[in-house]
N, C-alpha and C positions, 0 to 999 in steps of 0.2 A: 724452154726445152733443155735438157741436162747434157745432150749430145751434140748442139748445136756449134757452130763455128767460132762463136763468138768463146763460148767455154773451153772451146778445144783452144782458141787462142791464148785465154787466163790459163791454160793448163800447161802449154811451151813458155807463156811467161815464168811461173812459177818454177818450174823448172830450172829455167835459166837463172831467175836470181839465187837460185838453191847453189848451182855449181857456183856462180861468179862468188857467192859470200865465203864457199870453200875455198875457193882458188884463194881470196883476200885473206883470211885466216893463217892458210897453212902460210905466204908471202908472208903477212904482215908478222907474225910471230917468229917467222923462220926456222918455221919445224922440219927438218930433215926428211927427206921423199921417203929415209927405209922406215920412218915410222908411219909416216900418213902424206903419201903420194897427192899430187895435187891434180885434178880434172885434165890437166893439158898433159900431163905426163902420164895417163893413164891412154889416154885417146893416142898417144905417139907411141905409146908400146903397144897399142892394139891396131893402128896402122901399121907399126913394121913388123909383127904378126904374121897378119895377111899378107904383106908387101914380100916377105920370106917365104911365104905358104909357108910356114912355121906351123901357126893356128888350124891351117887347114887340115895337114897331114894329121894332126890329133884330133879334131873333130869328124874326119873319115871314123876312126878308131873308137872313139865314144858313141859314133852314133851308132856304128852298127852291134857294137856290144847292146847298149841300148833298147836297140828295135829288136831283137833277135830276143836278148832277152826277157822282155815286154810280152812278144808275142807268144814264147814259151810260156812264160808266169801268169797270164789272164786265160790261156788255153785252156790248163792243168786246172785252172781255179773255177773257169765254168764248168767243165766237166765236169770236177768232184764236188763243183756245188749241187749241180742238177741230180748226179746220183745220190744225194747225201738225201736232195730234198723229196726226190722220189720215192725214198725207202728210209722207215721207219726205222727198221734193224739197224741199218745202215748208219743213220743219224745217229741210233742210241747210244752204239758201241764208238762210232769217229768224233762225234761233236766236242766230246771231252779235251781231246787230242787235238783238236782245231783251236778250242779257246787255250789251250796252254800255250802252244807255239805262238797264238795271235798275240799273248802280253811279253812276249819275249823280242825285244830288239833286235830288227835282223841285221843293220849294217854291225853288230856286236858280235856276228859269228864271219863277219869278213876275214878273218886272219886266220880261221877255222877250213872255210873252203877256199883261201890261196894255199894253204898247206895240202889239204886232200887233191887239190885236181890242178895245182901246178901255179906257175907268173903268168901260165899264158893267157888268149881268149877266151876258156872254158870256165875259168873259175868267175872270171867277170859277167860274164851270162847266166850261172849259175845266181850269184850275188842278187844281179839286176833281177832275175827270176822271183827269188825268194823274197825281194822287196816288193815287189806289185804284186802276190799272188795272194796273200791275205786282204789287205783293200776289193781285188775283184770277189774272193772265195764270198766274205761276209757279206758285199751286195748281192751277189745270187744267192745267196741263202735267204735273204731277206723279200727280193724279189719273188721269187718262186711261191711263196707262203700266198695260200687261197684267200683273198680277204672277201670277194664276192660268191657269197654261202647259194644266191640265189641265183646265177649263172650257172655254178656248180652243179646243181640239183637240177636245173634246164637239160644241160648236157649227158647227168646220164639218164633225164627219161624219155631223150632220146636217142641214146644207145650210143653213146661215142666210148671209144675205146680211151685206152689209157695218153695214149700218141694225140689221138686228137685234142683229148683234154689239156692235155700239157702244150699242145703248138693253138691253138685256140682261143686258150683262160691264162695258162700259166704263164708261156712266155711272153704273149703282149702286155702282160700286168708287169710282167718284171724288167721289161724295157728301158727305163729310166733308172732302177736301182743299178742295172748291168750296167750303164755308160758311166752314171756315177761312178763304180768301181772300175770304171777303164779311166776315167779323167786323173782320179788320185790315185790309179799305177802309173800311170804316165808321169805324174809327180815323182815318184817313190822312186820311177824307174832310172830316170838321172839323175838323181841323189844316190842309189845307190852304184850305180857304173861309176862316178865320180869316187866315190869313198872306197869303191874294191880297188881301182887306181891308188888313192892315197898310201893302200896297204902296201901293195908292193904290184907293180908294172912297168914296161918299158916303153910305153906310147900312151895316147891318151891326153886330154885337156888337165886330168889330174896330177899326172905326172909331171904333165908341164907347169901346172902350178906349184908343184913342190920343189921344179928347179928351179925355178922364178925366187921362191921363199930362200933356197939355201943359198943365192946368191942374195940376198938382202936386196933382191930389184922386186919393191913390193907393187910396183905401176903394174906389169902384166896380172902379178899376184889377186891385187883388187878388181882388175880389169875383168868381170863376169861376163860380159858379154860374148865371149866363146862359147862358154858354158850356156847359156840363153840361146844359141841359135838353132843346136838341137830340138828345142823345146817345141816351137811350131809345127812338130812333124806328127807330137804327142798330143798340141794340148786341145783345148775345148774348142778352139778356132779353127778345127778340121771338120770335116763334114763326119770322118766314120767315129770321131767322140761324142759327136752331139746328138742329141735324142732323138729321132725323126719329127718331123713336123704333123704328120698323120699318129703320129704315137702322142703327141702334144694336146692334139686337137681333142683327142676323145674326151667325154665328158668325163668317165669314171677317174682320168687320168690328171686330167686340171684340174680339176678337184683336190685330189690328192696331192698333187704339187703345189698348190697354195697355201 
């Protein structure tokens, strides 16, 4: 079994000899901590961190930039997927406009909205917005698309309106594309908080990485794990990322996810 205790314990082994051969490394060679910090000076700057509420006060600050802007950018992107997908016009005239912006890097227009909407909170939710909202936009788009031609034809010969067909066939087909598209915003979403940080802010884990960098103390610098704590709030190990188990179960649907 691949999850079993015995591998979990190959797996803290392996681990362990990974840091102990770094730690001997960086000692044995006596490479300087500002170029490549060594395991015990990372964990003693992320001790005294916390030990400071240092880490904490900036992690308040990234996460709610974060979640805020998360919940705007998947909002905005199921909407305008579901209307896009709804309406033909719609799609024919936006979809253009959607693949353009989709190949254009969004953390590239960070310095763009710290200038339009300020250093403060707003631009960093804006950021975080525009990074998770294509990842969601193009799973609902993909979702929503009729694949079962003979469900379809079921429902309107018996008279379902447009509402039914859509909460009935459309949405539970697209169930799995949609959390898809919340799992890798959730990614996108603190990568991009982080990097609107980089650009220019006065709180935040980024920030604080940056004053970590400009004092050559590259221990907190390397030290991710601030950055990682946020993560469990987003990631697939929550219950409302992950697919439902009744959405799992249906045949049409395992199916298609295999």
């Amino acid at each position: 079994m691949i999850g079993g205790p015995r591998n979990f314990a190959l797996r803290l082994l392996l681990i362990a000899v990974f840091l102990g051969l770094w730690e001997a490394f960086v000692r044995l060679f006596e490479i300087p901590l500002f170029i490549l910090p060594t395991p015990s000076s990372v964990f003693i700057a992320l001790y005294r961190g916390f030990a400071s509420s240092l880490y904490i006060d900036h992690i308040w600050v990234t996460l709610a930039e974060t979640l805020m802007g998360f919940a705007l950018g998947t909002t905005l992107a199921f909407v305008l997927g579901t209307v896009i997908a709804l309406s033909r016009p719609v799609e024919y005239f936006l979809y253009p406009f959607v693949v353009m912006f989709q190949a254009m890097p969004k953390v590239a227009l960070a310095p763009l909205i710290i200038i339009w909407f300020g250093f403060g909170e707003t631009s960093k939710i804006v950021v975080v917005a525009a990074s998770c909202f294509f990842p969601m936009l193009i799973n609902t788009l993909q979702g929503l698309k009729i694949r079962d031609r003979d469900r379809l034809e079921l429902l309107r010969s018996l008279g379902a309106s447009k509402w039914q067909m859509f909460y009935h066939l459309r949405l539970p087909d697209a169930l799995p594309f949609i959390f898809a598209g919340l799992h890798v915003g959730a990614i996108f979403a603190l990568i991009g908080s982080v990097v609107a940080e980089f650009v220019g802010s006065s709180a935040g884990l980024g920030y604080a990485m940056l004053q970590a960098k400009a004092q050559f103390d590259l221990a907190p610098y390397a030290n991710r794990a601030p950055c990682r704590l946020p993560r469990p709030v987003l990631s697939r190990g929550q219950p409302f990322l992950r697919v439902p188990r009744h959405v799992i179960q249906r045949p049409e649907v395992r199916k298609r996810l295999v």
